[in-house]
PQR file with spaces between the fields and no chain letter, atoms N, CA, C, O and H, PARSE charges and radii, in Angstrom:
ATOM       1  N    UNK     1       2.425   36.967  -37.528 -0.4000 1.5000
ATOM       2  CA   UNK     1       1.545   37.010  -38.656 -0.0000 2.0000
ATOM       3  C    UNK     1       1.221   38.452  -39.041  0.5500 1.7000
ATOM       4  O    UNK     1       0.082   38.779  -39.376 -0.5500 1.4000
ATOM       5  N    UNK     2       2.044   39.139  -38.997 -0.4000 1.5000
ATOM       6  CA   UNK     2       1.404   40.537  -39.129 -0.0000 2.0000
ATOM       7  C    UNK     2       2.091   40.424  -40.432  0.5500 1.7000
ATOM       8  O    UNK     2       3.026   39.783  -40.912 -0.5500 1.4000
ATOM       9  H    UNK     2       2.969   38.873  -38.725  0.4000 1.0000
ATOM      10  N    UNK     3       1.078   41.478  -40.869 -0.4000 1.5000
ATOM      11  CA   UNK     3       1.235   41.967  -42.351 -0.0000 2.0000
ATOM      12  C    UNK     3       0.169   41.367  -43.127  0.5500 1.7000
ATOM      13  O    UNK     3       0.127   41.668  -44.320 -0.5500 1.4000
ATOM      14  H    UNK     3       0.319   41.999  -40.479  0.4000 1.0000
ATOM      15  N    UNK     4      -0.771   40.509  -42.626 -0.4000 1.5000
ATOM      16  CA   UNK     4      -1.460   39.621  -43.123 -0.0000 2.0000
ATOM      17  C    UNK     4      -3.150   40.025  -43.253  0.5500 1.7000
ATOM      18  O    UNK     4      -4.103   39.301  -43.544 -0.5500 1.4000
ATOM      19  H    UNK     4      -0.737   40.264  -41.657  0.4000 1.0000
ATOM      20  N    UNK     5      -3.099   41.328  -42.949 -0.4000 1.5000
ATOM      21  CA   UNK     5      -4.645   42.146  -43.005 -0.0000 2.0000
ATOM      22  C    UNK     5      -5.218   42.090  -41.694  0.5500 1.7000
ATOM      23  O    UNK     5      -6.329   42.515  -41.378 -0.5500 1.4000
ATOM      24  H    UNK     5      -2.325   41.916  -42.713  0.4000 1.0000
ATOM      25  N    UNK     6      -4.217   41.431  -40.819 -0.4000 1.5000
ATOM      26  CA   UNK     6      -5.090   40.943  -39.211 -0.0000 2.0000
ATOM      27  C    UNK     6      -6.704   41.891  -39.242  0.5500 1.7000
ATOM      28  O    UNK     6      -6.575   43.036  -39.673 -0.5500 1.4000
ATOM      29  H    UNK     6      -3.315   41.086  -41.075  0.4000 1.0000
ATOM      30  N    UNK     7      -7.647   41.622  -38.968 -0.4000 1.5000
ATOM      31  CA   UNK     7      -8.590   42.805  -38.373 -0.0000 2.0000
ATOM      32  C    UNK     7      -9.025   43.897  -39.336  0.5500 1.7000
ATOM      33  O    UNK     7     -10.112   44.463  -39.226 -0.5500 1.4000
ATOM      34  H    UNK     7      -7.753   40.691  -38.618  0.4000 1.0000
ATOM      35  N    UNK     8      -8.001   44.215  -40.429 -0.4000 1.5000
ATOM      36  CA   UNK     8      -8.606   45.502  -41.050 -0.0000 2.0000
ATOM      37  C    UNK     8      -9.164   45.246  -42.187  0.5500 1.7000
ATOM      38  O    UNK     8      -8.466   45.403  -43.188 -0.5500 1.4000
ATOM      39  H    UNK     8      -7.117   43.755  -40.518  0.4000 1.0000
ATOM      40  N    UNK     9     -10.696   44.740  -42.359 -0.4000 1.5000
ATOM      41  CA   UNK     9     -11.643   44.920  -42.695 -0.0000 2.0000
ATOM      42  C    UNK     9     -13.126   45.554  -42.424  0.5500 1.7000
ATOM      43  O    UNK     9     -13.501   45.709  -41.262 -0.5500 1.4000
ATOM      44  H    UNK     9     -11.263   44.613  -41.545  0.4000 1.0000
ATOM      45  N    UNK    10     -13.644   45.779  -43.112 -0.4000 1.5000
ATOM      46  CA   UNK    10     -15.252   46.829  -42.992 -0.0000 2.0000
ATOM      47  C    UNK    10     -15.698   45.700  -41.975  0.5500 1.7000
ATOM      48  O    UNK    10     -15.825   46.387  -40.961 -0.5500 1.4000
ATOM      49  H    UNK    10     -13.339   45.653  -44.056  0.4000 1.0000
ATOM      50  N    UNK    11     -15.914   44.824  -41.717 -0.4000 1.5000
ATOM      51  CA   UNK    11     -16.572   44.135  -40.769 -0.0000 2.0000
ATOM      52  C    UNK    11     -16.201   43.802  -39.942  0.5500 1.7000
ATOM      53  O    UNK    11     -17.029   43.517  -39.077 -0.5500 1.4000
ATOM      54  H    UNK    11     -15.811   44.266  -42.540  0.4000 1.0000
ATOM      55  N    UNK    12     -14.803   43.609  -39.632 -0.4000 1.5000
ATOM      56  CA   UNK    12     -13.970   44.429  -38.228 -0.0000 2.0000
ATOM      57  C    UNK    12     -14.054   45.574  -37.553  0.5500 1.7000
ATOM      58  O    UNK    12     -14.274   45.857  -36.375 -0.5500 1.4000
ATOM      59  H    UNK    12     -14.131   43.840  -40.335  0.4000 1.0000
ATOM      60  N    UNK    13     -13.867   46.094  -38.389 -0.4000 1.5000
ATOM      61  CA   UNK    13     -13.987   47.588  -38.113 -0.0000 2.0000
ATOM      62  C    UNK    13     -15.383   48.033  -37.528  0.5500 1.7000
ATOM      63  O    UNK    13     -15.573   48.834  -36.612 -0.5500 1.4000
ATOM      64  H    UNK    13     -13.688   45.864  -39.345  0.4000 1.0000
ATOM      65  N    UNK    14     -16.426   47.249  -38.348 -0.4000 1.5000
ATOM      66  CA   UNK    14     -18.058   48.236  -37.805 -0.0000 2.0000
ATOM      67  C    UNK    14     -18.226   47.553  -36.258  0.5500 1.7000
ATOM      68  O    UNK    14     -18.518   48.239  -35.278 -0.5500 1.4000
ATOM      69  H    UNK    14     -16.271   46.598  -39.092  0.4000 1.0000
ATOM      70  N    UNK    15     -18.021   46.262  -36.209 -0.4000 1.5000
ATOM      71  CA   UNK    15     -18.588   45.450  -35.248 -0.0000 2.0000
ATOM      72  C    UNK    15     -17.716   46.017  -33.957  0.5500 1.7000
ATOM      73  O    UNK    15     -18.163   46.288  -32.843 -0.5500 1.4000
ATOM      74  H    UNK    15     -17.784   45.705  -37.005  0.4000 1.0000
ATOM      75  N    UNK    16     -16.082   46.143  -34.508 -0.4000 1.5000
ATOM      76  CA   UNK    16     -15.643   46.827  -32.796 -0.0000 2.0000
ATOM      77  C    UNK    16     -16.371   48.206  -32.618  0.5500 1.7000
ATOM      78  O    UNK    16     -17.139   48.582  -31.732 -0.5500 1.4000
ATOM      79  H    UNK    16     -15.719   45.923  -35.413  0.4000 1.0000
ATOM      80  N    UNK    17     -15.803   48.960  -33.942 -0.4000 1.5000
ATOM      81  CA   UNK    17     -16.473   50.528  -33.650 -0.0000 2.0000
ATOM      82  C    UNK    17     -18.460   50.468  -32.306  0.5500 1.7000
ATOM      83  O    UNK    17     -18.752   51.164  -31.333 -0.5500 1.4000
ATOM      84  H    UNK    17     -15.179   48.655  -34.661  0.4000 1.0000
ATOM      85  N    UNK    18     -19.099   49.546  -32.867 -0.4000 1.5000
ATOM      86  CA   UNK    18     -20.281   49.151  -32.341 -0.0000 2.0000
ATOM      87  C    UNK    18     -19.985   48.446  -31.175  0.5500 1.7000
ATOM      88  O    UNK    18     -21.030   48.225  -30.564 -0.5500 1.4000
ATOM      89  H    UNK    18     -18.862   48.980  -33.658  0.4000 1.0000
ATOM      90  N    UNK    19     -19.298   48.134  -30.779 -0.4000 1.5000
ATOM      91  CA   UNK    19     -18.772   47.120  -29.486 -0.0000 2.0000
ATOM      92  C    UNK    19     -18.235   48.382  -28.301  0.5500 1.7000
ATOM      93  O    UNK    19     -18.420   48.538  -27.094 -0.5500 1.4000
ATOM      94  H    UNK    19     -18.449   48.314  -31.276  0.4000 1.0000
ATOM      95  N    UNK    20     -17.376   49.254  -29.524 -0.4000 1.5000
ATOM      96  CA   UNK    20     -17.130   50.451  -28.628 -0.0000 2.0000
ATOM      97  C    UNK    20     -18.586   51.329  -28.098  0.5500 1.7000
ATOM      98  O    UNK    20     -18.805   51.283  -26.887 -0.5500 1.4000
ATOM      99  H    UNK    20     -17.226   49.127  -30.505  0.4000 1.0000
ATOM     100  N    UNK    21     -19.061   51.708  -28.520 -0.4000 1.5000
ATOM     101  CA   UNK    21     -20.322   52.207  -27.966 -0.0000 2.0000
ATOM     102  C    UNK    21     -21.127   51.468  -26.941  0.5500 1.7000
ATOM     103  O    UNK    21     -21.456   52.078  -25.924 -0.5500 1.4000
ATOM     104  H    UNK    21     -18.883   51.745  -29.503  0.4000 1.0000
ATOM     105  N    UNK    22     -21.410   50.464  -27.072 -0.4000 1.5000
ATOM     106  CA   UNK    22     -21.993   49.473  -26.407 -0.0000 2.0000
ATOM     107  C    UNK    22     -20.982   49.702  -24.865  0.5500 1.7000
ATOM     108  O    UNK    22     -21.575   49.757  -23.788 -0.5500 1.4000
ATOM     109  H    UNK    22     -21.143   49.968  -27.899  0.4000 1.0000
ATOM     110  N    UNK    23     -19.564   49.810  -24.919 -0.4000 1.5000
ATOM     111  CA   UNK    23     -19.046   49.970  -23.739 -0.0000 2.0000
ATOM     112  C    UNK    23     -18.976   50.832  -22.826  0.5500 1.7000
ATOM     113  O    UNK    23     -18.788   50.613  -21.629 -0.5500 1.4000
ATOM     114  H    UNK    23     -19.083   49.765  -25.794  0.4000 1.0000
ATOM     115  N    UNK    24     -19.214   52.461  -23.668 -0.4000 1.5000
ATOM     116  CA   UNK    24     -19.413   53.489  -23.129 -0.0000 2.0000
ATOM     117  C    UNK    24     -20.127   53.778  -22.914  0.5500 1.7000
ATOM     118  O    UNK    24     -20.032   54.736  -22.146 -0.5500 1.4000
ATOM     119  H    UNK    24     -19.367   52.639  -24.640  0.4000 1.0000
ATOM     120  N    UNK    25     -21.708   53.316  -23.318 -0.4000 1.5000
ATOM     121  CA   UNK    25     -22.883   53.338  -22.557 -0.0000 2.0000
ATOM     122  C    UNK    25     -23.222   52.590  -21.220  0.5500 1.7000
ATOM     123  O    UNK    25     -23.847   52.846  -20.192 -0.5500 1.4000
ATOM     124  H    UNK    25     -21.785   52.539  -23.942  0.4000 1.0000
ATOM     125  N    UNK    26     -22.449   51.457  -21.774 -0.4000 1.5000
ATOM     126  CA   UNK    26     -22.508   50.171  -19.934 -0.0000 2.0000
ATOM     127  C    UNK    26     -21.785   50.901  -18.797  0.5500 1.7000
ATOM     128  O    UNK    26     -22.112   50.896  -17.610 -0.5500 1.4000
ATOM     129  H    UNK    26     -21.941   51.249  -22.609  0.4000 1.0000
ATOM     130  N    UNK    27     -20.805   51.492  -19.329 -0.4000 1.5000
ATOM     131  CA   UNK    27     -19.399   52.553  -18.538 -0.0000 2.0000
ATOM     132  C    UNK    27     -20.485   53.455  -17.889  0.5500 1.7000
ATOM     133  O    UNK    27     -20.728   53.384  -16.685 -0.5500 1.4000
ATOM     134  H    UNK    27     -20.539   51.496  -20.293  0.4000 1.0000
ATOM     135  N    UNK    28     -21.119   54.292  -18.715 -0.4000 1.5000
ATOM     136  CA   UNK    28     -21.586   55.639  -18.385 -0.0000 2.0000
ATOM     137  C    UNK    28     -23.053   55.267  -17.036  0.5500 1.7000
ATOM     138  O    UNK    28     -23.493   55.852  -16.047 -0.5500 1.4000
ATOM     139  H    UNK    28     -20.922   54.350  -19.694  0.4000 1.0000
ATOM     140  N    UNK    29     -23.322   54.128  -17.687 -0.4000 1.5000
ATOM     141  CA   UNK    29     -24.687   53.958  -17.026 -0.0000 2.0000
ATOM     142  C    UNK    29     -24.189   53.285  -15.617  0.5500 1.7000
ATOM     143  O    UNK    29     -24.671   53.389  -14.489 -0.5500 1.4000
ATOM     144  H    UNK    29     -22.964   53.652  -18.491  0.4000 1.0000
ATOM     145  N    UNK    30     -23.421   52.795  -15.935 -0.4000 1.5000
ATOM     146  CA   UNK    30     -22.870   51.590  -14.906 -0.0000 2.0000
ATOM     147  C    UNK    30     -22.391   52.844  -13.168  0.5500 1.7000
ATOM     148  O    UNK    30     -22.706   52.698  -11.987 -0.5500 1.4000
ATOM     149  H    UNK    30     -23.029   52.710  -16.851  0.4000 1.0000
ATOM     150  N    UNK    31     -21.681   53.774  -13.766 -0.4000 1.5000
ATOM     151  CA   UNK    31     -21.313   54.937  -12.935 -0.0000 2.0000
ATOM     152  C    UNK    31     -22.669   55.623  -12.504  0.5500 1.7000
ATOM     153  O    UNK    31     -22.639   56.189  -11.411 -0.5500 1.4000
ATOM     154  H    UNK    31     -21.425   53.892  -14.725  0.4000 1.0000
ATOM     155  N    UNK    32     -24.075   55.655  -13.341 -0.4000 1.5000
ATOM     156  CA   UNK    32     -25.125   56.706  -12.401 -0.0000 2.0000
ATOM     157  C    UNK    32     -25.684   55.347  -12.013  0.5500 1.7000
ATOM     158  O    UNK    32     -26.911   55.433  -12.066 -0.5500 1.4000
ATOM     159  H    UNK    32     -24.100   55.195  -14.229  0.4000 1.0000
ATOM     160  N    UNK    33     -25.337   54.235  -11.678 -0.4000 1.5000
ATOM     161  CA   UNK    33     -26.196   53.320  -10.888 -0.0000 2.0000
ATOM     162  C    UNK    33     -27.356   53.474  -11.839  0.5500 1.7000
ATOM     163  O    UNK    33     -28.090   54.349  -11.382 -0.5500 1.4000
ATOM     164  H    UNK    33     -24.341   54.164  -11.635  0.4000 1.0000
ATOM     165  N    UNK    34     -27.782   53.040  -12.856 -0.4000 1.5000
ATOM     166  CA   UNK    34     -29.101   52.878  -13.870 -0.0000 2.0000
ATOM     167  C    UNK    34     -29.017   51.324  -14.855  0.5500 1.7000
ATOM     168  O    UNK    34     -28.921   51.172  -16.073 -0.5500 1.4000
ATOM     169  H    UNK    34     -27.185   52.328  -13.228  0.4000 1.0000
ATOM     170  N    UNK    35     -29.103   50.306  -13.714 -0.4000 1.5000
ATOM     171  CA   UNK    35     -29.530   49.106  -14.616 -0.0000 2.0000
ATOM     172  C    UNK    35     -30.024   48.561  -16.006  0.5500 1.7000
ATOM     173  O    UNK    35     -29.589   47.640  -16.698 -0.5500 1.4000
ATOM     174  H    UNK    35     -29.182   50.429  -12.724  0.4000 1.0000
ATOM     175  N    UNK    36     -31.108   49.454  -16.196 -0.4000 1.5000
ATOM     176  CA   UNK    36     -31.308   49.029  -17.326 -0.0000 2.0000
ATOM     177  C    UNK    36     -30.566   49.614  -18.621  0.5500 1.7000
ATOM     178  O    UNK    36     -30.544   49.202  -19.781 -0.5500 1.4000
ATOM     179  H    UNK    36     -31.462   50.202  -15.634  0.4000 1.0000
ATOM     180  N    UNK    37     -29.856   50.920  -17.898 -0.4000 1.5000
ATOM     181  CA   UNK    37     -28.920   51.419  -19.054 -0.0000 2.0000
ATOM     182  C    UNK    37     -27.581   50.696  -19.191  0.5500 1.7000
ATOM     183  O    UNK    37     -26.992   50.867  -20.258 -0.5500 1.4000
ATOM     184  H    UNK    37     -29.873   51.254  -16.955  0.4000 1.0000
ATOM     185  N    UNK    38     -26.960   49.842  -18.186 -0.4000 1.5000
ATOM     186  CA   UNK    38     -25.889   49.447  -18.220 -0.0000 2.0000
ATOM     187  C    UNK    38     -26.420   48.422  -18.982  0.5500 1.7000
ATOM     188  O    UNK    38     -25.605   48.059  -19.830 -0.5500 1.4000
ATOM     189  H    UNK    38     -27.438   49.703  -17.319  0.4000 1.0000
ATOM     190  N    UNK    39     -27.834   47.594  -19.029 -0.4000 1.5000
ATOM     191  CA   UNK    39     -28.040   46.328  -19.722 -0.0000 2.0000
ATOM     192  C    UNK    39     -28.351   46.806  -21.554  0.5500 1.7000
ATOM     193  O    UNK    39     -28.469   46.038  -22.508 -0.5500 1.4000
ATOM     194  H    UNK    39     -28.496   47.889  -18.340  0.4000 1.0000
ATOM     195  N    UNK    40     -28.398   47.886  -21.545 -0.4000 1.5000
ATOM     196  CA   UNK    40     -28.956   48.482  -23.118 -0.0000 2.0000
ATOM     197  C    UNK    40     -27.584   48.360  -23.524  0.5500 1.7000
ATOM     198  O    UNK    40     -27.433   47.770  -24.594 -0.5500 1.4000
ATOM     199  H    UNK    40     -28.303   48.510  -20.770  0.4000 1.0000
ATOM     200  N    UNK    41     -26.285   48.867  -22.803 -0.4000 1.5000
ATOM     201  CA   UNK    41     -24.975   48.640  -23.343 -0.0000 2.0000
ATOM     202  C    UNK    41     -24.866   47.759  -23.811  0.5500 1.7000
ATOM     203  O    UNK    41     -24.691   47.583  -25.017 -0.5500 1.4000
ATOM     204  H    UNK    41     -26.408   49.346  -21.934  0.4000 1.0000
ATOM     205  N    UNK    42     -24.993   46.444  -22.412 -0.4000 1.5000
ATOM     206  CA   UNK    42     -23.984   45.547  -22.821 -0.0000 2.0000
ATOM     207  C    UNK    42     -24.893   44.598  -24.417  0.5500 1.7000
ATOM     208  O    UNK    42     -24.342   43.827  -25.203 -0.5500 1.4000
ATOM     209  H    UNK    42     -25.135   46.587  -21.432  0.4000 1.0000
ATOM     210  N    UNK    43     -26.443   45.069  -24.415 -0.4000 1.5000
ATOM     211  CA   UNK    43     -27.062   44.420  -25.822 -0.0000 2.0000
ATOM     212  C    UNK    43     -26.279   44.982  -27.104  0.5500 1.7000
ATOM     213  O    UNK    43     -26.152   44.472  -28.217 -0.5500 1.4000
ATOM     214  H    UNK    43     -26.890   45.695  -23.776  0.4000 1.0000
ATOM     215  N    UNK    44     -25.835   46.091  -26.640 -0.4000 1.5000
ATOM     216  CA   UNK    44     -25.310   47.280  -28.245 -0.0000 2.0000
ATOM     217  C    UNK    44     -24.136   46.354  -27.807  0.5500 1.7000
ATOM     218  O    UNK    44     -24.822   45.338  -27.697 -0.5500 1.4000
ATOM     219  H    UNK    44     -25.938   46.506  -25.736  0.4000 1.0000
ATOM     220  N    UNK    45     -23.162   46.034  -27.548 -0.4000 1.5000
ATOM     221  CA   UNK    45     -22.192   45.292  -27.191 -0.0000 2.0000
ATOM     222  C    UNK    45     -21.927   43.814  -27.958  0.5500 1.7000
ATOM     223  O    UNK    45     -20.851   43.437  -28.422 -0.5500 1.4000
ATOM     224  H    UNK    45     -22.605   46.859  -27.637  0.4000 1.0000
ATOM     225  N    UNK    46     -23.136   43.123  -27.961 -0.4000 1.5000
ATOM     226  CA   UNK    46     -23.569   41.588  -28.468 -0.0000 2.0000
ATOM     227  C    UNK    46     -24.472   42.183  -29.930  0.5500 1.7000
ATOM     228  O    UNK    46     -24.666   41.294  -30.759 -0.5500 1.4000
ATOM     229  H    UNK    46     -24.010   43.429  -27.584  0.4000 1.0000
ATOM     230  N    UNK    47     -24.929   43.341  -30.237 -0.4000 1.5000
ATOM     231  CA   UNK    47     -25.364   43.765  -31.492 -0.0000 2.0000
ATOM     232  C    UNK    47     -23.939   43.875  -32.391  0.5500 1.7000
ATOM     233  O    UNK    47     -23.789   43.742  -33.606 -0.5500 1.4000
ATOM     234  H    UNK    47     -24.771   44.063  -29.563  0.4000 1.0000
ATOM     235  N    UNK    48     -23.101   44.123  -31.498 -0.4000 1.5000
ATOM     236  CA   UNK    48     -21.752   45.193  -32.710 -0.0000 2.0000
ATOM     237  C    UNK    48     -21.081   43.487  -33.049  0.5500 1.7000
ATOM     238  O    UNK    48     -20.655   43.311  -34.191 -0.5500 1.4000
ATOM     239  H    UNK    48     -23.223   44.232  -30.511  0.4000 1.0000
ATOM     240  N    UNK    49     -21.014   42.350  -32.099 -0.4000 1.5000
ATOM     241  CA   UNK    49     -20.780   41.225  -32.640 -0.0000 2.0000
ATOM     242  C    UNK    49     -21.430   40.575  -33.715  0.5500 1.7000
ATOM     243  O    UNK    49     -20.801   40.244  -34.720 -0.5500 1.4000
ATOM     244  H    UNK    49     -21.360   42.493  -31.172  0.4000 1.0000
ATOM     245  N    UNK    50     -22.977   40.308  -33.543 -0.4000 1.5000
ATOM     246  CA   UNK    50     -23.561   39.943  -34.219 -0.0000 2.0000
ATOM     247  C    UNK    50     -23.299   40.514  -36.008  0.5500 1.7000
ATOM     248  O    UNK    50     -23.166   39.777  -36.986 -0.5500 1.4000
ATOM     249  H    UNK    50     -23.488   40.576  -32.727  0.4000 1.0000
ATOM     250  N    UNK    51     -23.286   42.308  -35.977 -0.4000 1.5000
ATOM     251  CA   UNK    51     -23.377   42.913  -37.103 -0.0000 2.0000
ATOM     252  C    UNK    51     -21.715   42.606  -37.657  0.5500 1.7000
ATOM     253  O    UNK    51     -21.429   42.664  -38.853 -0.5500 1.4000
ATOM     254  H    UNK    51     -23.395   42.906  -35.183  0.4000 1.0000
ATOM     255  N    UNK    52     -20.870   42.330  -36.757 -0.4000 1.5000
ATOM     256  CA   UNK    52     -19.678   42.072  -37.703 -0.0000 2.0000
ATOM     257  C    UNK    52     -19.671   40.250  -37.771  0.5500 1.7000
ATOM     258  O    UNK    52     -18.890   39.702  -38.548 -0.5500 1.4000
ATOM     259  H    UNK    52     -21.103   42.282  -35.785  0.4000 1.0000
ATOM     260  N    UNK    53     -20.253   39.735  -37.223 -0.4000 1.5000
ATOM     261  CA   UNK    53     -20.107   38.189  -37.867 -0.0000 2.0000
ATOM     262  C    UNK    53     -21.123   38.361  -39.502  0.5500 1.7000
ATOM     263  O    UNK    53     -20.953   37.739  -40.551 -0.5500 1.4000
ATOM     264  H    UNK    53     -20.888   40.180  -36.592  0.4000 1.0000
ATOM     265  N    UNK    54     -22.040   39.304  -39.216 -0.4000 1.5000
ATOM     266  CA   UNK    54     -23.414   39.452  -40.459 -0.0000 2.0000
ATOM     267  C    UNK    54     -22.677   39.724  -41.769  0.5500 1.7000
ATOM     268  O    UNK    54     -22.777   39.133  -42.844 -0.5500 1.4000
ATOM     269  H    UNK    54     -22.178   39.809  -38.364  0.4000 1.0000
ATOM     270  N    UNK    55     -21.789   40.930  -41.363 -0.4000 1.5000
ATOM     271  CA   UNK    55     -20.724   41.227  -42.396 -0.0000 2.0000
ATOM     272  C    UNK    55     -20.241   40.301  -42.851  0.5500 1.7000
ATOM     273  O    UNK    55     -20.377   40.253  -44.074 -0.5500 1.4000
ATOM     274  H    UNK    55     -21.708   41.411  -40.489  0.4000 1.0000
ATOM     275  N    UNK    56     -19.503   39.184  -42.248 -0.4000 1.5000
ATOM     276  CA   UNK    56     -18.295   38.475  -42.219 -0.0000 2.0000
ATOM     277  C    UNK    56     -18.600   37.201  -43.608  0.5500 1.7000
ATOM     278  O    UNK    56     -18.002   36.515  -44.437 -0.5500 1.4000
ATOM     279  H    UNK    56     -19.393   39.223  -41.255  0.4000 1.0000
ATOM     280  N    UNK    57     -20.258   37.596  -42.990 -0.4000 1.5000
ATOM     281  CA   UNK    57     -20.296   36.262  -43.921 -0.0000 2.0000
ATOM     282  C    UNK    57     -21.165   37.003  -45.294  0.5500 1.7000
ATOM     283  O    UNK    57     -21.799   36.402  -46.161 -0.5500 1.4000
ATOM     284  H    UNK    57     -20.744   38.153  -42.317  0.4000 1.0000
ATOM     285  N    UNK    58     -20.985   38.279  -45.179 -0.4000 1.5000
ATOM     286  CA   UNK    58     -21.629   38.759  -46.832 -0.0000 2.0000
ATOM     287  C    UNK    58     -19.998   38.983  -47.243  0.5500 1.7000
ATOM     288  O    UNK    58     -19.752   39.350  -48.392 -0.5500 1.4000
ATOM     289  H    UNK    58     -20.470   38.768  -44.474  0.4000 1.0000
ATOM     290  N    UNK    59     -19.417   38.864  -46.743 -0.4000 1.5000
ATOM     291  CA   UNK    59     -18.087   39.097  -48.194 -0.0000 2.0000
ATOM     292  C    UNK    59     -17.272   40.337  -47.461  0.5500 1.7000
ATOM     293  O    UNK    59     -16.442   40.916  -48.162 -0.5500 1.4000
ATOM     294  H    UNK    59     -19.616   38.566  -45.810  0.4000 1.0000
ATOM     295  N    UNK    60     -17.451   40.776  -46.119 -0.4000 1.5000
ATOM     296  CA   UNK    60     -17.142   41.928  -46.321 -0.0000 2.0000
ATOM     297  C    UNK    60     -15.547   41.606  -45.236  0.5500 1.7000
ATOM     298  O    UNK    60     -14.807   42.569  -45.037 -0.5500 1.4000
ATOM     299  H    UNK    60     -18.126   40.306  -45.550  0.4000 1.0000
ATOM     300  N    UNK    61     -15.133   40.038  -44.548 -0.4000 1.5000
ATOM     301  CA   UNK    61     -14.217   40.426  -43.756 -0.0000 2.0000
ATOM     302  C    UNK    61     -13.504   39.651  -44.302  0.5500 1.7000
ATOM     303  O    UNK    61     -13.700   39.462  -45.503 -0.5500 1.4000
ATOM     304  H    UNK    61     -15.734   39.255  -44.709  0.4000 1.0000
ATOM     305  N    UNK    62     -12.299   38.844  -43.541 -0.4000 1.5000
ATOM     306  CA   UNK    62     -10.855   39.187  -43.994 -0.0000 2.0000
ATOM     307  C    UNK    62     -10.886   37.345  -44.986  0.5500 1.7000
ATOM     308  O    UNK    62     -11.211   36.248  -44.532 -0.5500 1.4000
ATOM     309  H    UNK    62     -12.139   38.998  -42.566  0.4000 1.0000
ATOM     310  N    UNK    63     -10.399   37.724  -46.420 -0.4000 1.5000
ATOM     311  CA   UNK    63      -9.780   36.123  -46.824 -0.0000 2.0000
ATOM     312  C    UNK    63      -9.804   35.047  -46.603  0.5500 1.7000
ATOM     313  O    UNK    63      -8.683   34.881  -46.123 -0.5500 1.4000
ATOM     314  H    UNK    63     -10.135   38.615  -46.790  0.4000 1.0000
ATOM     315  N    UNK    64     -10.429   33.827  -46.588 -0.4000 1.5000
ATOM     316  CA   UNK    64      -9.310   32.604  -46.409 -0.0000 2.0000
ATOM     317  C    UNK    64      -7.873   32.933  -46.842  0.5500 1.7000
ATOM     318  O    UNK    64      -7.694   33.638  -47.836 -0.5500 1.4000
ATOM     319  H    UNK    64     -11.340   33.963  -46.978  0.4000 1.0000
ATOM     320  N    UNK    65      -6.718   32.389  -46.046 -0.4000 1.5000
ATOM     321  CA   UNK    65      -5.527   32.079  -47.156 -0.0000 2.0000
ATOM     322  C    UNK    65      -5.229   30.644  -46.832  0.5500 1.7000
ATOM     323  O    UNK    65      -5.202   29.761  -45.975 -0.5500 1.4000
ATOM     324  H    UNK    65      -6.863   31.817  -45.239  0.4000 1.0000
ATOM     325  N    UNK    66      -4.968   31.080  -48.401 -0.4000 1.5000
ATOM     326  CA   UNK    66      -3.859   29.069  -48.651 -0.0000 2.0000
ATOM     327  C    UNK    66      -2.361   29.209  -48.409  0.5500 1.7000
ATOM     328  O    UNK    66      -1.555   29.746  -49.169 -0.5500 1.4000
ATOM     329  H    UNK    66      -4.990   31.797  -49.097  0.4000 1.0000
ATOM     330  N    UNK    67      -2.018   28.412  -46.756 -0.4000 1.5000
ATOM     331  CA   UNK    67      -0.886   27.796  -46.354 -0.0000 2.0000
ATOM     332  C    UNK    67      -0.050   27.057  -47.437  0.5500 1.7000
ATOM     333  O    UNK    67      -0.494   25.951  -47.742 -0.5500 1.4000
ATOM     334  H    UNK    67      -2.673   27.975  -46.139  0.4000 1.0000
ATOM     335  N    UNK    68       0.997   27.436  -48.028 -0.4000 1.5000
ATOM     336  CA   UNK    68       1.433   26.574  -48.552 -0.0000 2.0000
ATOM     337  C    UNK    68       2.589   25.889  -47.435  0.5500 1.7000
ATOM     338  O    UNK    68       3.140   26.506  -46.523 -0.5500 1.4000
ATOM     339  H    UNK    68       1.358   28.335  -47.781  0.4000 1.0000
ATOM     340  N    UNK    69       2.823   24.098  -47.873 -0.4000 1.5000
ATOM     341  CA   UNK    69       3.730   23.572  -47.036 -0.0000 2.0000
ATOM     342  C    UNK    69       4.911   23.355  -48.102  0.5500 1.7000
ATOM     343  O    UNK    69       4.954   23.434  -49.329 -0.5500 1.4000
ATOM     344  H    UNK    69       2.376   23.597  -48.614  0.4000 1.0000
ATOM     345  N    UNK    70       5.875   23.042  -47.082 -0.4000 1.5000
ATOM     346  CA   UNK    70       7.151   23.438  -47.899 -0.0000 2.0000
ATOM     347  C    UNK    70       7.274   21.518  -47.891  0.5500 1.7000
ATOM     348  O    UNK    70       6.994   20.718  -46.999 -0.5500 1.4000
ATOM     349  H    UNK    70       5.840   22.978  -46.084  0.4000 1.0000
ATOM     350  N    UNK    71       7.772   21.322  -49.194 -0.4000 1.5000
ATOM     351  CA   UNK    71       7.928   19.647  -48.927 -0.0000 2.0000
ATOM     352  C    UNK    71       9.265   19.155  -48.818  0.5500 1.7000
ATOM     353  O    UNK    71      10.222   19.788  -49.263 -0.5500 1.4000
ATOM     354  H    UNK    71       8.000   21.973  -49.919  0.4000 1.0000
ATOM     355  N    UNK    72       9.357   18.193  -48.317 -0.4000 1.5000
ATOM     356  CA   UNK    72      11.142   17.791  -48.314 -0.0000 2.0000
ATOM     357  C    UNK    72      11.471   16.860  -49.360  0.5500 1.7000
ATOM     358  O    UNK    72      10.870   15.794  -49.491 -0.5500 1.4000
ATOM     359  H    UNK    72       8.580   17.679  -47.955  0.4000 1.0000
ATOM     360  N    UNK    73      12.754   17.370  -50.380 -0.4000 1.5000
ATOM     361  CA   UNK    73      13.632   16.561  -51.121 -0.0000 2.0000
ATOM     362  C    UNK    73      14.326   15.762  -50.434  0.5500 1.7000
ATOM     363  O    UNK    73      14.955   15.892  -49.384 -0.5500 1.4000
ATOM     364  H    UNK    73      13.243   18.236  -50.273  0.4000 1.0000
ATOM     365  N    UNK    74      14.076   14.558  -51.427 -0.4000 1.5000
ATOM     366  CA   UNK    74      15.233   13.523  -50.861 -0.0000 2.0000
ATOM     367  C    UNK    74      14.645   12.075  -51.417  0.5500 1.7000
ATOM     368  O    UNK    74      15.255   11.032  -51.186 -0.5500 1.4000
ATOM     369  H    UNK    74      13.565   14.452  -52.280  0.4000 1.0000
């Protein structure tokens, strides 16, 4: 299915970009042993989801498309 916009929309895009942060804070915190910083990640983590489903449904992510089926002659 490629070629088909997989993923590259503004609300793809913000929610991983935000998903990414969320990981490198859980990463960073997770390494000085600091609990509540690894738990602030993994919330920025479930925020960067939330804000790209928020998108998703103002208009900002990818199409429906219409399948067409091929019919048989005969």
């Amino acid at each position: 299915m490629a070629g088909h916009g997989h993923g590259h929309t503004p609300a793809a895009w913000t929610g991983v970009i935000i998903a990414f942060i969320g990981f490198c804070v859980a990463g960073a915190f997770m390494v000085m042993a600091k609990p509540v910083g690894f738990w602030a990640g993994m919330a920025i983590i479930l925020v960067g989801g939330l804000v790209g489903f928020a998108m998703r449904l103002a208009g900002l992510g990818q199409k429906p498309h219409q399948h067409q089926v091929a019919r048989a002659e005969g």
